[in-house]
C-alpha positions in Angstrom: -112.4 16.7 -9.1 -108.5 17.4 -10.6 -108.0 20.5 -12.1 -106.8 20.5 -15.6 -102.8 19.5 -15.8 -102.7 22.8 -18.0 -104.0 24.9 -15.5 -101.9 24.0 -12.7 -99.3 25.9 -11.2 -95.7 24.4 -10.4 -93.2 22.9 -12.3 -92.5 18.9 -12.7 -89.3 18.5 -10.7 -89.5 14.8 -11.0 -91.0 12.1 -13.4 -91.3 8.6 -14.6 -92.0 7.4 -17.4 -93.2 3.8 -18.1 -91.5 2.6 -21.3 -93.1 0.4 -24.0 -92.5 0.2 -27.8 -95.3 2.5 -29.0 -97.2 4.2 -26.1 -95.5 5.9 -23.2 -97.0 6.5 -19.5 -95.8 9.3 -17.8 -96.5 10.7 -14.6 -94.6 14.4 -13.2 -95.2 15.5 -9.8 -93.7 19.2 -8.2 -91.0 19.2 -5.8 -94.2 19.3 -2.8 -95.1 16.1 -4.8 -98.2 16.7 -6.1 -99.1 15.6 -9.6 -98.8 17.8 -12.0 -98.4 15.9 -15.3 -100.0 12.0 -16.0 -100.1 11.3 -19.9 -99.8 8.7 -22.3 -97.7 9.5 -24.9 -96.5 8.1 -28.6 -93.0 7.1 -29.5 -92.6 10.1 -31.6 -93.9 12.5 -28.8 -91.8 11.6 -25.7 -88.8 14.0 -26.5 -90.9 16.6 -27.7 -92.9 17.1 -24.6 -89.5 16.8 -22.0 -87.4 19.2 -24.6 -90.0 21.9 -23.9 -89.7 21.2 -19.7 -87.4 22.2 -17.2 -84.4 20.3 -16.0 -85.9 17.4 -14.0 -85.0 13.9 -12.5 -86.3 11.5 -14.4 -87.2 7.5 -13.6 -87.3 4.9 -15.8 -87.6 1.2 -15.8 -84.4 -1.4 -16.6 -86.1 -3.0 -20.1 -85.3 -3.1 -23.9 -84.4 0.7 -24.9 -84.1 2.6 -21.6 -80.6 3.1 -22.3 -81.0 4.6 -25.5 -84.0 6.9 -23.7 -81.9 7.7 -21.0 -78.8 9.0 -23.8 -81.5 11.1 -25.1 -83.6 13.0 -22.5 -79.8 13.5 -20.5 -79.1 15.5 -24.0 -82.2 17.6 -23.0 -80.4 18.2 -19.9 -82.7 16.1 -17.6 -81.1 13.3 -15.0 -82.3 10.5 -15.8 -81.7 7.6 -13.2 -82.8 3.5 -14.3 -84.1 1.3 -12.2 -84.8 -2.7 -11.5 -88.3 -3.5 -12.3 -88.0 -5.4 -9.0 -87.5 -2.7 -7.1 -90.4 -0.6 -8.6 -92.9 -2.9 -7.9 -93.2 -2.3 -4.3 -94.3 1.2 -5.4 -97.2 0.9 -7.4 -100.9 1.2 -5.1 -102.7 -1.8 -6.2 -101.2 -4.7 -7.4 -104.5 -5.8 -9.2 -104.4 -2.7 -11.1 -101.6 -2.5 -13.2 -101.8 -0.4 -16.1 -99.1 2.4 -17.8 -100.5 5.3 -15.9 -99.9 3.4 -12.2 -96.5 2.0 -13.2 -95.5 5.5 -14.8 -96.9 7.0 -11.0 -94.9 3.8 -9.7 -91.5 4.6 -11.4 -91.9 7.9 -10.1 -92.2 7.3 -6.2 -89.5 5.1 -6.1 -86.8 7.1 -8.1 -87.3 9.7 -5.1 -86.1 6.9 -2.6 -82.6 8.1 -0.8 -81.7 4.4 -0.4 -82.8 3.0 -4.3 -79.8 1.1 -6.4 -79.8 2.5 -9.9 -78.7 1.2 -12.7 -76.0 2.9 -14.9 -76.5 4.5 -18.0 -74.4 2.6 -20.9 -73.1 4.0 -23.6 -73.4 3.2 -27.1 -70.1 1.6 -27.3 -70.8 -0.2 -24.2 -73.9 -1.2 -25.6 -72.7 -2.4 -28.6 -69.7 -4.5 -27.1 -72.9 -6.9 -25.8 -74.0 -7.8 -29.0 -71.7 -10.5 -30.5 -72.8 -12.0 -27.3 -76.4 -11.9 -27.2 -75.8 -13.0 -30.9 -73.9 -16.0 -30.1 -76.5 -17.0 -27.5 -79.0 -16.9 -29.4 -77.2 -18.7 -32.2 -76.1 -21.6 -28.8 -80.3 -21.7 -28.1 -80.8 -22.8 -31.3 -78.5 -25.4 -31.6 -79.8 -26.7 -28.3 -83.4 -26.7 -29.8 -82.4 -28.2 -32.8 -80.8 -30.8 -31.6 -83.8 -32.0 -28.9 -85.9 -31.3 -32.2 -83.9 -34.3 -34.0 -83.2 -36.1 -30.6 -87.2 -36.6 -30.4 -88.2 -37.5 -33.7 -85.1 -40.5 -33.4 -86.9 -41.9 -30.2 -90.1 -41.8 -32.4 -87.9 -45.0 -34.2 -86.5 -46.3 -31.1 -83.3 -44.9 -31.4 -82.1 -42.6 -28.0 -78.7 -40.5 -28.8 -76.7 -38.5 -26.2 -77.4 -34.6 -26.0 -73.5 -33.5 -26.5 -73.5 -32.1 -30.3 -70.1 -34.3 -31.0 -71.6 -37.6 -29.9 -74.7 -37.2 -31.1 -72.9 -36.8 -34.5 -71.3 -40.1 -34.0 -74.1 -41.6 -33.1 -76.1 -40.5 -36.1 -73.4 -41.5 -38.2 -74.5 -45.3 -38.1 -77.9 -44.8 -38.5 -77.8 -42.6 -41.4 -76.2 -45.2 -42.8 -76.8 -46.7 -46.5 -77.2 -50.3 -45.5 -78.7 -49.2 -42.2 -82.5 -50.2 -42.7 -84.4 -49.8 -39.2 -84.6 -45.8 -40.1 -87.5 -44.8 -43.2 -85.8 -43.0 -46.1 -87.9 -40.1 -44.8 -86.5 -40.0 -41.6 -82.9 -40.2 -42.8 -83.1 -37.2 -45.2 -84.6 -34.7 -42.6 -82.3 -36.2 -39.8 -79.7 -35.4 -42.3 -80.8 -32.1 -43.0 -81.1 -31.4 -39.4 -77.4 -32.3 -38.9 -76.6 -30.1 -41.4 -78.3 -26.8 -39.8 -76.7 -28.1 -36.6 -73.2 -27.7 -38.5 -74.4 -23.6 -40.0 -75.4 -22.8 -36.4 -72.1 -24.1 -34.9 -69.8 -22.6 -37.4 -71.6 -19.1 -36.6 -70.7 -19.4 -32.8 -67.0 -20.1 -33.6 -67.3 -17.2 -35.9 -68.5 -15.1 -32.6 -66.3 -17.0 -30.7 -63.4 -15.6 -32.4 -65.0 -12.4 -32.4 -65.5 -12.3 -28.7 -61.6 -13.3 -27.7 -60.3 -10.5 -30.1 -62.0 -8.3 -28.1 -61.3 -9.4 -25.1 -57.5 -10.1 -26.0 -57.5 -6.3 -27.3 -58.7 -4.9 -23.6 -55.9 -4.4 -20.4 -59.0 -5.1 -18.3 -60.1 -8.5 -19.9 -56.7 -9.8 -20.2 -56.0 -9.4 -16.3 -59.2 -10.9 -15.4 -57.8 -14.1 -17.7 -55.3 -14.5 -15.8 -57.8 -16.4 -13.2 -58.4 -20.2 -14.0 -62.1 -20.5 -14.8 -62.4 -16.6 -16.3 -62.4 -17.3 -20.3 -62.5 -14.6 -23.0 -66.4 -14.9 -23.5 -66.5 -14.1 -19.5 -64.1 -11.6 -19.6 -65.8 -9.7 -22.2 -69.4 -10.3 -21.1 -68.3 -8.7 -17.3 -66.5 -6.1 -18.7 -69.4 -5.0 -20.9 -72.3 -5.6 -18.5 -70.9 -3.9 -15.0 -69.9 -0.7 -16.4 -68.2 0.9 -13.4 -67.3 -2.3 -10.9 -66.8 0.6 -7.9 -70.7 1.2 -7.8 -70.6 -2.3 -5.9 -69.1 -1.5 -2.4 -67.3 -4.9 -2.2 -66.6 -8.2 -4.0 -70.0 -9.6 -1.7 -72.2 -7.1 -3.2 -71.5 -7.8 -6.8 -71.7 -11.9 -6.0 -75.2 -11.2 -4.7 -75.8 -8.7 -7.3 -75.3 -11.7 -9.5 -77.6 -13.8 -7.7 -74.5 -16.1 -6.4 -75.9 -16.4 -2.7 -78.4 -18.1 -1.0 -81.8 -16.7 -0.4 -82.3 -15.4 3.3 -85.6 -16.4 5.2 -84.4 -14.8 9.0 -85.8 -13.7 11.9 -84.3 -12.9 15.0 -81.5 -15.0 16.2 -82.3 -17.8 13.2 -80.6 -17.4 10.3 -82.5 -19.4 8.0 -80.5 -19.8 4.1 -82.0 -21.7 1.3 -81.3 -22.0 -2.5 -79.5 -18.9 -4.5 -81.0 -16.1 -5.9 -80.7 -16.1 -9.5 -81.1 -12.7 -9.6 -78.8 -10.6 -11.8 -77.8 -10.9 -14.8 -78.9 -14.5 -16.3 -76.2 -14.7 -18.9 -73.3 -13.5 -17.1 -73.9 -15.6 -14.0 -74.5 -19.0 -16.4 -70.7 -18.0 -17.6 -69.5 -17.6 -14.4 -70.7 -20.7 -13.3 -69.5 -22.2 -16.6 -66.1 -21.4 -16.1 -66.2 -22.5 -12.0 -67.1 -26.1 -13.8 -64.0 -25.8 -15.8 -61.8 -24.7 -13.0 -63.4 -27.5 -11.2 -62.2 -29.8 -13.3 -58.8 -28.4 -13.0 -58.2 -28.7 -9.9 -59.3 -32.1 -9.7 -57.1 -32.9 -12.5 -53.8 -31.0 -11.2 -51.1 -33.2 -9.4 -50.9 -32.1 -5.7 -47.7 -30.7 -6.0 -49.1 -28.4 -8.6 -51.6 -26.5 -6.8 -52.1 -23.1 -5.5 -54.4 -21.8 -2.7 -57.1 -21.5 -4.3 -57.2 -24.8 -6.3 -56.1 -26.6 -3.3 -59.0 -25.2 -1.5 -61.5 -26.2 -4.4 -60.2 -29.9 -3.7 -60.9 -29.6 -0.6 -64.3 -28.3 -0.5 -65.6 -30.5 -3.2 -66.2 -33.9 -1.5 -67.5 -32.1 2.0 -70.3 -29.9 0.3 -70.8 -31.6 -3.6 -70.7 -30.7 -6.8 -74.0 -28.1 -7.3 -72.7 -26.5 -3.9 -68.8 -26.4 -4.9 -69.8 -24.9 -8.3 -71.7 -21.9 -7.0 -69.0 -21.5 -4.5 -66.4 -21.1 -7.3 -68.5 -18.8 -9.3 -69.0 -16.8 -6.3 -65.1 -16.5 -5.7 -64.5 -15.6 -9.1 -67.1 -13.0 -9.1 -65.5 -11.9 -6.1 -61.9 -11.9 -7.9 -63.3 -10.0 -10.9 -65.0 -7.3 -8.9 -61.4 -6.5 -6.9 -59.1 -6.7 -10.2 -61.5 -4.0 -12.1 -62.6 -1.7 -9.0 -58.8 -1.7 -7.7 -57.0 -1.7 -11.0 -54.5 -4.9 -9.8 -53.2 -8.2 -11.0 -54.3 -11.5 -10.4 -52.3 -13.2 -7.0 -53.1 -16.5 -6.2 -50.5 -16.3 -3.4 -52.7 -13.8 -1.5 -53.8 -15.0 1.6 -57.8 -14.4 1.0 -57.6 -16.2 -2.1 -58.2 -19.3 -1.0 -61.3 -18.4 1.2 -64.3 -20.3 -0.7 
């Protein structure tokens, strides 16, 4: 039977600690790795019980509020290292058994790892330079609900309108219609009303919209990283708040895959066996990414041939041999690529460069 944690000897050297909103798990070991300290904790007792410990490294998992943890036990003068949830799971004993105390014990076996990828601590600036755009999207996830919302009840009456906000408004526009009978009354006034909170919700993502460019307009970074056909403000912005120090990534490769911009691997041996991409990564930065390879997509396709450069002639070119899907993830890749080498080395945008127009 354990002894007491009060009555051991030692000193926690490492811990993890399994965040939540209101109860904490954490688990301590000593530096032979023996456990020294496994409590659950409230919200207002966490600081309290590290403030009173030695300097220690400390784990924690990448979720809601482990940056603003992490500020606060490093002004205790712990380290304090964050970590993928992905990459923690491997850790914990039983997989059928998943409680605070094992994922707190989890967390703290893998932050001890000499090969684990850790994610860096943001600041509060950093932090709050994401906001307009987790705002916005939320405000664009709305608009997309409320229009299937008033898309359904339509095709309740027989009448099917197109998706795009602008000609869906068209379309409504003749149904909504005074002399228009096949619509009830009923339906026309909520319809309306739905078009209306369709109009709010779009005039708050211009509003962010704007927002968004001034800031990326006011940043040296952002504005060389526009300079890339396909790389908007919103992009610009979103990259340059979410990666905040491009050099962790050892090349342009990493920081596609970190994105989740390459194909799964299923290999063994001499077979190299690729499927479908990742996804992993950031969800909203790589949707932009591939967002703005659609629009440089277009571009290309669009641009006389005497007009393009290397890398838009090479995006003509691989368009037809691999389709659409495939050329847009391609793109997005490349970008990512581009983005990673104009923050980690601190250049300009070249499109004469000869590995530009590698896809």
């Amino acid at each position: 039977m354990d002894k007491p944690t009060a009555k051991r000897e030692g000193v926690v050297v490492v811990a993890g600690i399994d965040l939540a909103k209101n109860v904490f798990g954490v688990h301590g070991v000593d530096r032979h790795g023996r456990q020294l300290l496994r409590r659950r904790l409230r919200r207002d007792q966490l600081l309290n019980e590290f403030a009173n410990r030695p300097a220690c490294l400390i784990g924690l998992e990448a979720c809601s509020g482990a940056h603003h943890w992490a500020r606060e036990l490093e002004k205790l003068g712990h380290t304090v290292r964050i970590m993928a949830p992905e990459f923690v799971k491997p850790f914990r004993k039983s997989r059928l058994s998943k409680n605070d105390a094992n994922d707190a014990e989890a967390i703290c076996t893998a932050v001890q790892q000499a090969n684990m990828r850790f994610v860096p601590v943001k600041s509060v600036d950093q932090q709050a330079m994401l906001v307009p755009h987790r705002v916005r999207q939320g405000y664009t996830v709305e608009r997309t609900a409320t229009i299937n919302r008033l898309r359904g009840l339509l095709s309740e009456f027989g009448v099917v309108l197109p998706q795009s906000p602008g000609k869906l408004r068209r379309g409504l526009a003749r149904w909504l219609a005074p002399e228009e009978g096949r619509l009830p009354e009923a339906m026309k006034a909520c319809a309306q009303e739905l078009l209306e909170h369709i109009d709010a919700v779009e005039a708050r993502i211009a509003h962010y919209d704007r927002l968004i460019g001034q800031q990326a307009r006011a940043s040296e970074p952002a504005r060389r990283a526009m300079s890339v056909v396909g790389i908007g403000p919103i992009t610009a912005a979103a990259a340059q708040a979410s990666v905040v120090e491009p050099k962790l990534f050892k090349n342009g490769r990493q920081f596609g895959a970190w994105l989740g911009l390459v194909p799964k691997q299923h290999s063994s041996g001499d077979k190299l066996l690729l499927g479908q991409v990742t996804r992993r990564g950031d969800t909203y930065l790589r949707a932009l990414f591939v967002q703005g390879a659609r629009s440089a997509l277009q571009s290309a396709l669009k641009r006389a041939p005497d007009k393009h450069d290397r890398l838009s002639s090479c995006i003509v070119r691989v368009h037809p041999q691999v389709g659409y899907h495939k050329a847009l993830v391609a793109i997005a890749n490349k970008h990512a690529r581009i983005w990673w080498a104009l923050m980690a080395k601190g250049e300009s945008f070249n499109p004469a460069l000869p590995n530009v127009h590698r896809l």
